[in-house]
C-alpha positions in Angstrom: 113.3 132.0 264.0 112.1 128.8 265.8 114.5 126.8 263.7 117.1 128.0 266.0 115.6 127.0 269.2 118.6 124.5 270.2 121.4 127.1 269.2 123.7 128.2 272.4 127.1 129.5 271.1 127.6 131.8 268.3 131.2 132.5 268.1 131.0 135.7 266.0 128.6 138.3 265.7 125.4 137.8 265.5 123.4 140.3 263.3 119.0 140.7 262.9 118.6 143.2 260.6 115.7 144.7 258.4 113.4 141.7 258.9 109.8 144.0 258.1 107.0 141.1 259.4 109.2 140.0 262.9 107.3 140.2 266.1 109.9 139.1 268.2 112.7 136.8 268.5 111.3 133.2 269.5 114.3 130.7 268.8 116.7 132.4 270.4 115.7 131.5 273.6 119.0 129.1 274.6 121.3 131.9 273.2 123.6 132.1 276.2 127.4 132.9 274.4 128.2 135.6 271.4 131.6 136.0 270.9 131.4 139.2 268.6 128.8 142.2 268.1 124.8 141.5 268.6 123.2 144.3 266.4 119.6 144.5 265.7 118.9 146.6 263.4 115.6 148.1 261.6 113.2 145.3 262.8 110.1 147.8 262.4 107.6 145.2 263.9 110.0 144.0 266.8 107.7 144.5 270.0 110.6 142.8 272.3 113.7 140.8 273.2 112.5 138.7 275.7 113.6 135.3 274.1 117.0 136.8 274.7 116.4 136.1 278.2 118.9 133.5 278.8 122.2 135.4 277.3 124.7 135.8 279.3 127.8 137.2 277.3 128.3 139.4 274.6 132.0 139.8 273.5 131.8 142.7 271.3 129.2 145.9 271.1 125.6 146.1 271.8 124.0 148.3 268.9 120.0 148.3 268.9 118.7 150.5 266.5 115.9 151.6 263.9 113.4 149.4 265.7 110.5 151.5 265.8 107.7 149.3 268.1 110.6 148.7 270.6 109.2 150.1 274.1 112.3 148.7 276.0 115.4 146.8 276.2 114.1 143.8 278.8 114.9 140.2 277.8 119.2 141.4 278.5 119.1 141.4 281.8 121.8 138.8 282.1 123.8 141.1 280.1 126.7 142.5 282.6 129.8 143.3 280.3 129.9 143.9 277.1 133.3 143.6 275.4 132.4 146.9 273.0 130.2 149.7 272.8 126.9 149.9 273.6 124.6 152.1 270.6 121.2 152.4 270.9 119.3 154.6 268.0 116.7 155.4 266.5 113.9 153.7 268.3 110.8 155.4 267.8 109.3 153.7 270.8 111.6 152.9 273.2 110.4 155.1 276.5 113.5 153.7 278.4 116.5 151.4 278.7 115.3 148.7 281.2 116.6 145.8 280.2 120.1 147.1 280.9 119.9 147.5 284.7 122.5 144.7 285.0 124.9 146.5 282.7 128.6 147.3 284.7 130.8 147.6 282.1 131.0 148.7 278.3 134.4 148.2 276.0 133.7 151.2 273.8 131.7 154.6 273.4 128.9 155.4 274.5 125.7 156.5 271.7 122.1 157.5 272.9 120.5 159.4 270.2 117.6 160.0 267.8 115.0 158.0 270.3 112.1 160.1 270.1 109.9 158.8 272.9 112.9 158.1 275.3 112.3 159.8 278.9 115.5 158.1 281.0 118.5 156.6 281.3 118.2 155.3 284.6 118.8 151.6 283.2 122.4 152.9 282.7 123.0 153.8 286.6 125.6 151.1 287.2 127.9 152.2 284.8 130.8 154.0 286.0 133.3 154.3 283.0 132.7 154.6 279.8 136.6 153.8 277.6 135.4 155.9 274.6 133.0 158.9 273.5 130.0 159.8 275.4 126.8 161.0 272.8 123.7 161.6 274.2 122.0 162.9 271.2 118.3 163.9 269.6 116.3 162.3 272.4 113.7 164.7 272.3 111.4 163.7 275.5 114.6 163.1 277.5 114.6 166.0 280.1 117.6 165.1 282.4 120.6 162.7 282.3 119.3 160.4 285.4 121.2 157.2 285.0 124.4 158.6 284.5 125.2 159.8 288.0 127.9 157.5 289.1 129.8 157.6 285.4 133.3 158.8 287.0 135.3 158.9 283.2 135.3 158.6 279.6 137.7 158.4 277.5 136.9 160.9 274.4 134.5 163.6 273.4 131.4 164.5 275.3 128.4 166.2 273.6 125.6 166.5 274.6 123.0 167.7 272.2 119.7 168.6 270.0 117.8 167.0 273.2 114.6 169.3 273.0 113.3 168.8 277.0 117.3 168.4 278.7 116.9 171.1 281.3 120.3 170.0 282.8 122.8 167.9 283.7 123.8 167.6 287.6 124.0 163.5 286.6 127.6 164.1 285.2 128.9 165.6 288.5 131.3 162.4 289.1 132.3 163.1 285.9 136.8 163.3 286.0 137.4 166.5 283.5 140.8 164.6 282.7 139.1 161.9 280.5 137.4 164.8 278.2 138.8 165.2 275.4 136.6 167.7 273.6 133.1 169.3 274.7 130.1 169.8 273.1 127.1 171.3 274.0 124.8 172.3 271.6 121.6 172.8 270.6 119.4 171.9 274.1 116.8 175.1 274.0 115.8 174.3 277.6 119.2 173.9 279.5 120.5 177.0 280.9 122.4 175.2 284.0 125.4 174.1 282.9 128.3 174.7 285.1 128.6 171.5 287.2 132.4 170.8 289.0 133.5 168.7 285.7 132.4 171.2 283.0 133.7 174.1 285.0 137.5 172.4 285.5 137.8 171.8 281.5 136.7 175.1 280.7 139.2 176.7 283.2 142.1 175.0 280.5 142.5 177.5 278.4 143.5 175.0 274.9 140.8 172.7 276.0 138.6 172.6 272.5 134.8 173.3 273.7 132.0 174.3 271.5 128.4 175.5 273.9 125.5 177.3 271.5 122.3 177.5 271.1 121.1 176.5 274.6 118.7 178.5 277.0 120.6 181.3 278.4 123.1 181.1 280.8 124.4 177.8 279.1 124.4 179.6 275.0 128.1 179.5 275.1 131.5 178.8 276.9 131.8 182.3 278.2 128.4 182.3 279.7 129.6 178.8 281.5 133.1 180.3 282.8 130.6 183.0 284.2 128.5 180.9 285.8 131.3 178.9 286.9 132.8 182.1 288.3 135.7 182.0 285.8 137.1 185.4 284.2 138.5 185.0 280.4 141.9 185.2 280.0 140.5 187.1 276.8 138.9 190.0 278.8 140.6 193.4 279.1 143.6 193.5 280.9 142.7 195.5 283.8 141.0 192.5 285.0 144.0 190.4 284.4 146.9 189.2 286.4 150.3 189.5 285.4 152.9 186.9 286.2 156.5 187.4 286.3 158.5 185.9 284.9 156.6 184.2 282.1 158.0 181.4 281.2 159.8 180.9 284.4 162.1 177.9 285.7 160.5 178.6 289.2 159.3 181.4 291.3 156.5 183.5 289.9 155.4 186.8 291.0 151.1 187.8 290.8 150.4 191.3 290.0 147.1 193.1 289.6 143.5 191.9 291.0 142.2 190.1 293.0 143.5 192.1 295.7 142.4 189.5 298.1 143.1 186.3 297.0 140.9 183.2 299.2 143.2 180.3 296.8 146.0 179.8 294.4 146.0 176.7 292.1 147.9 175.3 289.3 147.2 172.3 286.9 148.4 171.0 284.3 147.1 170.7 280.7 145.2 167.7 281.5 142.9 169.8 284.3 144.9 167.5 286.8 145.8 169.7 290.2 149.7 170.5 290.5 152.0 170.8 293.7 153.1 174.9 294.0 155.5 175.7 296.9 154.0 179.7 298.6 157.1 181.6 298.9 154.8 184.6 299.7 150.9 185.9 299.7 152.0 186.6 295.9 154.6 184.5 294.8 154.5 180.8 294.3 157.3 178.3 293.2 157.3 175.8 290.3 160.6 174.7 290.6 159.5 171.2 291.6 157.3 171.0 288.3 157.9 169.1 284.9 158.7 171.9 282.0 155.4 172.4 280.4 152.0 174.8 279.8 150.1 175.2 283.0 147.1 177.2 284.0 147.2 179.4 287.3 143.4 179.4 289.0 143.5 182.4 291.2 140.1 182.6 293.7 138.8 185.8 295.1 135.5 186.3 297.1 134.1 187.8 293.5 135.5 185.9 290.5 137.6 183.0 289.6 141.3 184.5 287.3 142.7 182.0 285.2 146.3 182.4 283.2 148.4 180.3 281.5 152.7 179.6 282.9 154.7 178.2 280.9 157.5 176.4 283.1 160.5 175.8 281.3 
């Protein structure tokens, strides 16, 4: 690619793809400006990126994928913001993502799958929103989610899944259960701890779509999670449930039946977001002050966490 040695501005995308005999990418070396997508794609000699040292601006996504000599990411350094998502797949080589440590902001989803040799994501630690899906998916030496510990929201499905080593995933901690829009976690045979704050909060909303299987026990499905979290199932027998009264209600509501002791009382809406209640008594709250809707009522005993649907009209 020498012939390009004096090329600084590409306006659109810019796309290397299945080039069998390219070492590495000499001639791009005064690339600073791409106003599109950079994808490089199934380069299976492509050792690294370091003539890409001197960009400084992708406008659209990031996807690097199907290089299989690719050990890391380096040479992108001056890569801060990219205007779309960031996709990297399929990388037989690549043990890890630096190259991306100067990375604050992504404008799209977020895919880290089939790299067979990848052992972190630490590269990814400044990132703290990610406005799409997050995949984390077939990274079979990957045995924790290091790197993602200050990600605060998405903005679509999270799965998490077929990673052979994952043995858990305290890294999504920060993670808002608002900005999940569907859960998935499947398929990790060595992650059995999986009730962190976020994954407990969108499993206590009843319609929240979740599928958890085939993990290590303790984490092989959504009912082992709300255990571990310390949620009951609305869907267990009904001596272990509460009864509210009136149900729907255009304000007070009455609790009968267990916990006899109750430590808290809290209600949120459909979006897992915490709603005001008004105590009128030890068992009786008001949600007079509340938008008509479908909320879920988190009773917490010393025991066991109740959970049961209101609807306020």
């Amino acid at each position: 690619m020498e012939g390009l040695q004096n090329l600084k501005t590409v306006q659109e995308e810019v796309r290397i793809q299945a080039n069998y005999s390219l070492p590495n990418l000499s001639g791009l070396d005064s690339l600073q400006f791409i106003g599109g997508d950079l994808g490089i794609h199934f380069n299976p000699a492509l050792t690294g990126l370091g003539a890409l040292s001197g960009l400084q601006w992708i406008g659209g996504g990031l996807f690097i994928e199907g290089n299989g000599s690719l050990h890391d990411l380096s040479g992108l350094q001056g890569i801060d913001t990219l205007g779309g998502p960031l996709w990297v797949s399929s990388n037989d080589a690549l043990i890890d993502l630096a190259g991306l440590d100067d990375l604050h902001s992504i404008g799209g989803n977020l895919t880290i799958a089939h790299n067979d040799l990848l052992t972190n994501l630490d590269a990814l630690s400044n990132l703290t929103q990610v406005p799409g899906f997050l995949r984390v998916y077939n990274n079979d030496f990957l045995p924790d989610l290091s790197g993602l510990e200050n990600l605060t929201s998405i903005d679509g499905y999270l799965e998490i899944g077929r990673n052979d080593l994952l043995a858990n995933i305290d890294e999504l901690s920060s993670l808002d259960p608002i900005t999940i829009t569907d859960l998935r976690i499947t398929e990790n045979p060595q992650l059995s701890v999986c009730e962190q704050p976020p994954i407990c909060a969108y499993l206590a909303v009843p319609d929240n779509p979740a599928t958890v299987e085939d993990n290590a026990p303790g984490c092989n499905s959504s009912e082992e999670v709300k255990a571990a979290c310390g949620l009951v199932s609305t869907v267990e027998t009904a001596a272990l449930r509460l009864k509210l009264y009136p149900n729907p209600t255009s304000g007070p509501v009455r609790l009968e039946g267990p916990p006899e002791h109750m430590l808290s009382i809290q209600v949120v809406d459909q979006y897992g977001r915490r709603a005001p209640i008004s105590p009128l008594s030890e068992r009786t709250i008001d949600l007079s002050g509340l938008p008509s809707g479908i909320y879920t009522l988190i009773v917490r005993s010393e025991t066991n966490t109740y959970f049961e649907r209101i609807h306020k009209s």
